[in-house]
Backbone bond lengths (Angstrom), bond angles and torsions (degrees), N, CA, C in turn:
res aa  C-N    CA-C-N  psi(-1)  N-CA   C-N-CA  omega(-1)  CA-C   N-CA-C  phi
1 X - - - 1.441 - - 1.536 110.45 -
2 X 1.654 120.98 -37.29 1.195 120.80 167.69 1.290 120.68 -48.57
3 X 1.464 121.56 -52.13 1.455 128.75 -174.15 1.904 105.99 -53.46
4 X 1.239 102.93 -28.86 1.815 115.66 -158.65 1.608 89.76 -90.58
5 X 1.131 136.32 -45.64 1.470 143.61 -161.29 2.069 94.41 -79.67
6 X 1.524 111.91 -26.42 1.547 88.75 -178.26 1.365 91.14 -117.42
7 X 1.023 142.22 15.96 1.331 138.32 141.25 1.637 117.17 -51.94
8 X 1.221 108.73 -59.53 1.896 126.18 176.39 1.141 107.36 -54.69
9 X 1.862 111.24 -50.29 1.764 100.35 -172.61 1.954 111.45 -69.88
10 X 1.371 99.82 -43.24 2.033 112.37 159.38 1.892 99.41 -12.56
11 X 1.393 85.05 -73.38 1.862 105.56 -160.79 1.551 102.85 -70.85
12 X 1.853 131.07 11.26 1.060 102.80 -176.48 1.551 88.46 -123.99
13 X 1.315 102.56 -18.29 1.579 109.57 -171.77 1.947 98.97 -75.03
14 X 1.878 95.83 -34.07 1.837 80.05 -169.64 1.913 101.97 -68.98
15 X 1.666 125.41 -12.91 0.851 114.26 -167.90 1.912 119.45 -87.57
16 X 1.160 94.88 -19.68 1.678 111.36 153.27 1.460 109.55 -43.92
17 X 1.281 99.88 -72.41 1.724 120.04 -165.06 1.749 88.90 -44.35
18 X 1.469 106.53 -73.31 1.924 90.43 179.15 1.238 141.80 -42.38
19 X 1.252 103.46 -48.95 1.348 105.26 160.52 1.520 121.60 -50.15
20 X 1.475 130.25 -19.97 1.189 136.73 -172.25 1.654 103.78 -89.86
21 X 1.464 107.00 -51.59 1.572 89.10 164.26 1.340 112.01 -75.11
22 X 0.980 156.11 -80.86 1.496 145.79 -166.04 2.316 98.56 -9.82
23 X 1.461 83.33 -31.62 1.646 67.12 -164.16 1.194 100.09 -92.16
24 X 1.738 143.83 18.30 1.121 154.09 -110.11 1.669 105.98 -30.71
25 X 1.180 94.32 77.52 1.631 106.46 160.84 1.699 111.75 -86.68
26 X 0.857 121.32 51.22 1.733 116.44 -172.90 1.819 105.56 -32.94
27 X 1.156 117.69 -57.02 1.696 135.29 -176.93 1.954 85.05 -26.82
28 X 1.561 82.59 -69.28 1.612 99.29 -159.88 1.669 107.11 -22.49
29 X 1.612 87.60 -83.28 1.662 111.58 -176.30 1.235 120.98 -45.56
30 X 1.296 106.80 -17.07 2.085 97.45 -176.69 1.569 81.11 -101.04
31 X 1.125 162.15 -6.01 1.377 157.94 -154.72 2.005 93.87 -111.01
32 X 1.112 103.35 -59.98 1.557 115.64 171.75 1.654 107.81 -36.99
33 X 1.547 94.02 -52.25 1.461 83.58 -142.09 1.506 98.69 -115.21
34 X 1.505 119.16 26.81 1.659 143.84 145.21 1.820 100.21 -85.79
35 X 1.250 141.31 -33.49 1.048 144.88 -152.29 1.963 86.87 -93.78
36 X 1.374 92.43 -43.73 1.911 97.27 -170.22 1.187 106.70 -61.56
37 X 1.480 106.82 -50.60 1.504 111.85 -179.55 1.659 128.09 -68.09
38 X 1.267 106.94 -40.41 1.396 98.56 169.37 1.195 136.44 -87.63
39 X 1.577 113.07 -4.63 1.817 122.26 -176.87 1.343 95.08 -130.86
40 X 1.352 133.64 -2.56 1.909 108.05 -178.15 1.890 74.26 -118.96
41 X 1.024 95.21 -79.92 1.903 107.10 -158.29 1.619 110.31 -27.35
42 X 1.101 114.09 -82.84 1.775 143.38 -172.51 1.970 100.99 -35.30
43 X 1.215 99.75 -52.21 1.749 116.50 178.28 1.689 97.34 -78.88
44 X 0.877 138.28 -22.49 1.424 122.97 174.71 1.458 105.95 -79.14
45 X 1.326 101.59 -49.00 1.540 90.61 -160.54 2.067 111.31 -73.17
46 X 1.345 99.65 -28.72 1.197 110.57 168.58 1.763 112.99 -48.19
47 X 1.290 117.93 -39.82 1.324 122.81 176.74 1.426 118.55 -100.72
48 X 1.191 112.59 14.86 1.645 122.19 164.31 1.669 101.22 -103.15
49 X 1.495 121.05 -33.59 1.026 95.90 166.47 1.767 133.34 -112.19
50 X 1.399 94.73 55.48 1.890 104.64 -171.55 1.553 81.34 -129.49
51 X 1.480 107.50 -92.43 1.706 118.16 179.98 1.084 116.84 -51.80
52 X 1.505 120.57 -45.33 1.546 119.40 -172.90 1.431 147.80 -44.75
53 X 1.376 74.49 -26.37 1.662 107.78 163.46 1.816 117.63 -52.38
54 X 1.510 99.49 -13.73 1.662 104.50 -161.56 2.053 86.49 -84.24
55 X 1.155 107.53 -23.25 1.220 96.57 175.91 1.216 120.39 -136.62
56 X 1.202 118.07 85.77 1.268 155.36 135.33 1.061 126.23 -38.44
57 X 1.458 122.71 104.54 1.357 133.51 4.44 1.382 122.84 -102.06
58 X 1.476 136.80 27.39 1.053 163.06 170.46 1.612 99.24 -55.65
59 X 1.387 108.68 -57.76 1.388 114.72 -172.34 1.673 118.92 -63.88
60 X 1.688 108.96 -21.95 1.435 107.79 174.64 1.613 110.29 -82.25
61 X 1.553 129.75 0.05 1.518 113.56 174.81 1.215 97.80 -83.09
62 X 1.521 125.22 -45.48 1.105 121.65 -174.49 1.585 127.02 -63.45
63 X 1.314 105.27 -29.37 1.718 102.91 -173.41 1.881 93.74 -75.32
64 X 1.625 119.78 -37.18 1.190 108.04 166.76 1.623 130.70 -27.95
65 X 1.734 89.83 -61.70 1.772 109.68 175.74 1.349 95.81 -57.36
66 X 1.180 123.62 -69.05 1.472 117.97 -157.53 2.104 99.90 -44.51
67 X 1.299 110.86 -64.23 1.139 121.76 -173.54 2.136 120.77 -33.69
68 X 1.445 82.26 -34.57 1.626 99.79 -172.51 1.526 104.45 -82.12
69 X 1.323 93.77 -26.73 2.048 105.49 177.79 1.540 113.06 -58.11
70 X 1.264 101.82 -55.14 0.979 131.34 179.20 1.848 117.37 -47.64
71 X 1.213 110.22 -56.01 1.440 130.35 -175.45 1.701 105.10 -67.88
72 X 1.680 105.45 -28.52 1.902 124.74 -174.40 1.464 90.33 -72.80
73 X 1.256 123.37 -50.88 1.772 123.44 -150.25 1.427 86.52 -87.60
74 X 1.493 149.51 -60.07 1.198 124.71 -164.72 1.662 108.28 -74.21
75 X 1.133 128.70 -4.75 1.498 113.94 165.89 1.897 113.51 -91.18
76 X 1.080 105.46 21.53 1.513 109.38 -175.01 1.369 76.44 -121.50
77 X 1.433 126.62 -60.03 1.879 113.43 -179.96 1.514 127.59 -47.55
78 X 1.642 101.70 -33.19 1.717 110.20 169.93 1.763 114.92 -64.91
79 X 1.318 106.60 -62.45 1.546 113.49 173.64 1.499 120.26 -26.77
């Protein structure tokens, strides 16, 4: 249920971040999506791969997602 609960917040935080560029808030989105990356993203994937393992193979869609999250927030940090 953990893996599913920071999956949702991932998908609500990347939907902030859009809405933030659409409004070209640049501040916003690199602030968003430093906040995504270092307290939702980084800690998920760290615990997909210690515990995550308990669910197998459940834990490899998610470290995927997590992984792809991950790759979204540092190209909003490069921009």
């Amino acid at each position: 249920m953990y893996l599913f609960i920071i999956e949702e917040s991932i998908q609500t935080l990347g939907m902030a971040i859009y809405q933030a560029k659409k409004s070209n808030r640049t501040d916003l989105v690199r602030e968003l999506a430093q906040y995504t990356l270092d307290n939702v993203i980084k800690p998920a994937i760290a615990f997909c791969n210690t515990y995550g393992m308990a669910t197998y193979p459940l834990n490899q869609a998610y470290w995927i997602f997590y992984d792809s999250s991950k790759k979204l927030m540092e190209t909003y940090l490069a921009e």
